[in-house]
C-alpha positions as CSV (number, residue, x, y, z in Angstrom):
1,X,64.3,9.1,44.5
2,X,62.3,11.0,41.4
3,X,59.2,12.7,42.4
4,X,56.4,12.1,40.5
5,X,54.9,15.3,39.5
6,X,51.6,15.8,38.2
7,X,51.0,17.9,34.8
8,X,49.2,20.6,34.9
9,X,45.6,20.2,32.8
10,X,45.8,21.6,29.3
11,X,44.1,24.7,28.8
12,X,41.8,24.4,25.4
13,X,43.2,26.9,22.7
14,X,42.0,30.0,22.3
15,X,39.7,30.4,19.0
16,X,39.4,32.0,16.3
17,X,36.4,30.8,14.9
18,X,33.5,32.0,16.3
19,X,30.5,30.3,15.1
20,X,33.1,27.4,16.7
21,X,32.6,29.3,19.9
22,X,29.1,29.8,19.9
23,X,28.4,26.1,19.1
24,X,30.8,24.9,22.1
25,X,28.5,28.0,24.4
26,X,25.5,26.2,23.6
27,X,26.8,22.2,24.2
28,X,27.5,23.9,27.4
29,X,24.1,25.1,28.3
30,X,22.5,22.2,26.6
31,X,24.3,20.6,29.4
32,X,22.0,22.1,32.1
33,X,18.6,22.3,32.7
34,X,18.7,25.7,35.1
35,X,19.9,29.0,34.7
36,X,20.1,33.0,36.4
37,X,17.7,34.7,34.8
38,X,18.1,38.9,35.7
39,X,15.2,41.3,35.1
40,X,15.0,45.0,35.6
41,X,12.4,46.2,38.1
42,X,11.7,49.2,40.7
43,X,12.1,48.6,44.6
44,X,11.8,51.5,46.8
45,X,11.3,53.4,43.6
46,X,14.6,52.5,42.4
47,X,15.7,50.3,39.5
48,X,17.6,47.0,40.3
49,X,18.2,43.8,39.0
50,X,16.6,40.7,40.3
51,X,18.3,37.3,39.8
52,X,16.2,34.4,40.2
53,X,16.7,30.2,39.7
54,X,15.1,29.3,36.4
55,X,14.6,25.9,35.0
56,X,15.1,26.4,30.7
57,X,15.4,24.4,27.6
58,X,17.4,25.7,24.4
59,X,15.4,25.4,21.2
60,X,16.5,24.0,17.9
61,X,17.4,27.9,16.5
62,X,19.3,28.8,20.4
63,X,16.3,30.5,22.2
64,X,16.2,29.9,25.5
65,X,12.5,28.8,26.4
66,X,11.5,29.7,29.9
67,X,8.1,28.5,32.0
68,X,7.2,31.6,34.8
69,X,4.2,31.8,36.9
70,X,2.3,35.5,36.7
71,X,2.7,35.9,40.7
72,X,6.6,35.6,40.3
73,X,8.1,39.4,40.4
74,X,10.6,38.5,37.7
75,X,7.2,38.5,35.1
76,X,6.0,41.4,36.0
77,X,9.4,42.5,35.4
78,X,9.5,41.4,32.2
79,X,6.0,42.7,31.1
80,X,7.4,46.0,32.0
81,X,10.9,46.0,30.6
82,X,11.3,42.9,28.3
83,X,15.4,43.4,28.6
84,X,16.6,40.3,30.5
85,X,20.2,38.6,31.0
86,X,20.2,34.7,31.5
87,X,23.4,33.2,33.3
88,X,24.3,29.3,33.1
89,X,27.4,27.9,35.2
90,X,28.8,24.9,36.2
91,X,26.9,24.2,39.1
92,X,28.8,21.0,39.8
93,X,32.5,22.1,39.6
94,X,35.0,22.9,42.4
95,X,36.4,26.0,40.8
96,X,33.5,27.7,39.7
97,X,35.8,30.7,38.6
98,X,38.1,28.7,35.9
99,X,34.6,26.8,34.8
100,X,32.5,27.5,31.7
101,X,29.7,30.1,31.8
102,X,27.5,31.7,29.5
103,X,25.2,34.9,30.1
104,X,23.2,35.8,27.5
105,X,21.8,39.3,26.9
106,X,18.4,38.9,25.9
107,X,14.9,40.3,25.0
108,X,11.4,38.0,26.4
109,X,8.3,37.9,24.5
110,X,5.9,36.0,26.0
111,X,4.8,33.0,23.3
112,X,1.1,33.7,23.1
113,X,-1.5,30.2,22.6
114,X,-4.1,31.9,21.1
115,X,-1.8,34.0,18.7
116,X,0.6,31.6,18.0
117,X,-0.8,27.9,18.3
118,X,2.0,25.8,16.7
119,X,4.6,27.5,17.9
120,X,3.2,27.3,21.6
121,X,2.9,23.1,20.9
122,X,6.2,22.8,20.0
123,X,7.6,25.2,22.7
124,X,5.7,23.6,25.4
125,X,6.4,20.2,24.6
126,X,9.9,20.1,24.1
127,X,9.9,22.1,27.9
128,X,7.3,19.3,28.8
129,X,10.1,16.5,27.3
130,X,12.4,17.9,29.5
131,X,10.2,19.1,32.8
132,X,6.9,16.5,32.9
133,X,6.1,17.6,36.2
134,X,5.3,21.1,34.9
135,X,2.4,20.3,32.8
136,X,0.6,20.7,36.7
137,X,2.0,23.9,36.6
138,X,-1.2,25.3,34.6
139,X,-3.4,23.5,37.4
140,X,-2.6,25.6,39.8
141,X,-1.5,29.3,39.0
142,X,-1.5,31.0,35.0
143,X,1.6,30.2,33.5
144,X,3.2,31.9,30.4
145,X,6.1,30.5,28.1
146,X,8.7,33.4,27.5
147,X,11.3,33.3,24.4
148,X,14.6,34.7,25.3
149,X,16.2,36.1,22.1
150,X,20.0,36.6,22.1
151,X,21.2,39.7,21.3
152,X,24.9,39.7,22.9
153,X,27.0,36.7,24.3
154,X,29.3,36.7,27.1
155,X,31.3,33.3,27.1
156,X,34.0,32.0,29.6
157,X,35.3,29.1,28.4
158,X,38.1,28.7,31.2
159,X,40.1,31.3,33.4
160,X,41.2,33.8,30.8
161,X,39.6,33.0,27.8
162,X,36.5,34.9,27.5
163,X,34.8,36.0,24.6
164,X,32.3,38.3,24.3
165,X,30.3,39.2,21.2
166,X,27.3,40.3,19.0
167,X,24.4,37.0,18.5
168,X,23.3,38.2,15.2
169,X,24.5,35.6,12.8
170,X,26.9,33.7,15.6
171,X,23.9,32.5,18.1
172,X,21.1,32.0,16.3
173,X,20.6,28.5,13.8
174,X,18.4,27.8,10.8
175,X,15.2,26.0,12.0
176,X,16.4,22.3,10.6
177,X,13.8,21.0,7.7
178,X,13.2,18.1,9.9
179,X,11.4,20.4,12.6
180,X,7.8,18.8,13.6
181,X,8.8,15.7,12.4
182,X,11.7,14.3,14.2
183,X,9.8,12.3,16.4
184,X,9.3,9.7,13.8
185,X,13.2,9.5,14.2
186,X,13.2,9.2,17.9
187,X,11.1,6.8,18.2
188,X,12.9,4.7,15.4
189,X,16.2,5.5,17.5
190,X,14.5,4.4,20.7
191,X,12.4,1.0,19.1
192,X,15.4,-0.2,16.6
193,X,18.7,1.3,17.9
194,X,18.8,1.1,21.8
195,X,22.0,-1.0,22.0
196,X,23.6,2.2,19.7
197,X,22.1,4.4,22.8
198,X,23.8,2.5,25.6
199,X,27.2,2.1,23.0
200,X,26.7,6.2,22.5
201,X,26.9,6.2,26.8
202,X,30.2,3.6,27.0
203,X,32.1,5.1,24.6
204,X,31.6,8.8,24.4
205,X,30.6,9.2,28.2
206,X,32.4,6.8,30.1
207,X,28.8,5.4,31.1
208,X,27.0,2.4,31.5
209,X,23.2,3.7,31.1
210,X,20.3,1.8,31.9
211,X,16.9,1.9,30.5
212,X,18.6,4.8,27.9
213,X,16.2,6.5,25.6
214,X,16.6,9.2,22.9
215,X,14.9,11.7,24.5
216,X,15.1,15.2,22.1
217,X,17.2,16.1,18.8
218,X,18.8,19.3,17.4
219,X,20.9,20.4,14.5
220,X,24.4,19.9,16.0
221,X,23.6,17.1,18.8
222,X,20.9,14.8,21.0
223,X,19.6,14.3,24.4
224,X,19.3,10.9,25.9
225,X,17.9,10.2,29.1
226,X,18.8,7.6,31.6
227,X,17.2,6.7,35.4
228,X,15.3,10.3,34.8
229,X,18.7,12.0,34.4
230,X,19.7,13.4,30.8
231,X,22.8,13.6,28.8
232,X,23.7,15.7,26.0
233,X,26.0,14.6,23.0
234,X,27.4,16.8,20.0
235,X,27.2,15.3,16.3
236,X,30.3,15.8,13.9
237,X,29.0,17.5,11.7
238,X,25.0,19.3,11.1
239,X,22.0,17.6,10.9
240,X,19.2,20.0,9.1
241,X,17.6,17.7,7.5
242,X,16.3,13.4,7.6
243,X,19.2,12.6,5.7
244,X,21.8,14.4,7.8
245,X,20.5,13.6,11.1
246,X,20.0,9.6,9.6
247,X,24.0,10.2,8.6
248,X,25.3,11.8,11.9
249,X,23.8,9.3,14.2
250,X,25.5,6.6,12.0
251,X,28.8,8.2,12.0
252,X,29.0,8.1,15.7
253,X,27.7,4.7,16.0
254,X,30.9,3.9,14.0
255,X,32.7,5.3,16.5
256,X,31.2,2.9,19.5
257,X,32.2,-0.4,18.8
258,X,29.8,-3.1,20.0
């Protein structure tokens, strides 16, 4: 009698191309909505590190936005030494070890209100899209928006293929022309399109999604969100700008059939 043996999982080529890599990094984190985030601080009038569970969202140009309360240590921490690392795993997978990871070495700068009024909107509501419940957050104790800029990237992609490398023009992406405006095209998405949605989370997930909305978009891919649980999907090609993120979504609804 033959014995049926089962093949070893392919292990994803090793590549070259690094924007390539830094683009598959960030599906990966766009993937997760919390993260290791490592300041430097003094205990017993030492330095150490202090790791601690932060929720995050990825902005369209691949800063990581973070929400953090002025009575947690890890602030003051930052107000003192703005030099941070922010960790992402696979919280989910059995082998932790041969899963993807990303750490990024990073500098905070708090994103002031008063100095900086767009940019706090549009950094607090796309956390808010993501996080409702921490609109509350201000109820109750001051908190502050921090903007973790990449500086270095440390990437495991899988057990022995790590790469590890300077951010400056690999990490950071073009703020698309559409910024400020996309939610014209959500809402169209969301109002017009939701059969393409729920096609999007058959084909390209393996899903059947209920109730699926388009929930936030980017340069390179889309979150939609489903039963309060969100999903993140990479385009083809870019979209950075109305026509190229009208073209991308079309060009994976061709790839859904009804």
């Amino acid at each position: 009698m033959t014995e049926n043996v089962k093949a070893a999982p392919k292990r994803p080529e090793i590549l070259k191309d690094m924007k390539e890599v830094s683009k598959i990094a960030r599906s990966f984190m766009k993937q997760w909505d919390c993260g290791v985030l490592s300041t430097l601080g003094s205990y017993e009038e030492e330095g150490f590190p202090l790791g601690s569970i932060t929720p995050y969202v990825l902005t369209e140009e691949g800063e990581v936005i973070i929400l953090i309360s002025d009575l947690a240590p890890h602030t003051h921490n930052i107000w003192k030494n703005p030099r941070v690392c922010f960790t992402v795993f696979d919280m989910e997978s059995n082998y932790k070890q041969a899963s993807p990871r990303v750490s990024l070495i990073s500098k905070a700068s708090q994103v002031n209100e008063d100095k900086e009024p767009e940019r706090f909107e549009r950094v607090s509501e796309k956390y808010f899209t993501f996080f409702p419940m921490a609109r509350n957050y201000f109820k109750a104790h001051n908190f502050y928006f921090f903007s973790l800029s990449p500086v270095h990237v440390h990437f495991v992609r899988t057990f022995g293929q790590i790469y590890d490398y300077n951010a400056e023009g690999l990490w950071h992406l073009p703020t698309p022309e559409w910024k400020g405006t996309e939610a014209s095209a959500i809402d169209h998405m969301n109002e017009d399109h939701a059969d393409t949605l729920k096609r999007y989370g058959k084909t390209l997930l393996g899903k059947d999604l209920n109730d699926v909305e388009l929930a936030a978009v980017d340069s390179e891919g889309f979150h939609m969100k489903s039963e309060k649980k969100f999903y993140y999907l990479n385009f083809k090609g870019e979209a950075n700008d109305m026509d190229g993120l009208h073209r991308e979504f079309v060009v994976l609804a061709k790839a859904c059939p009804p």
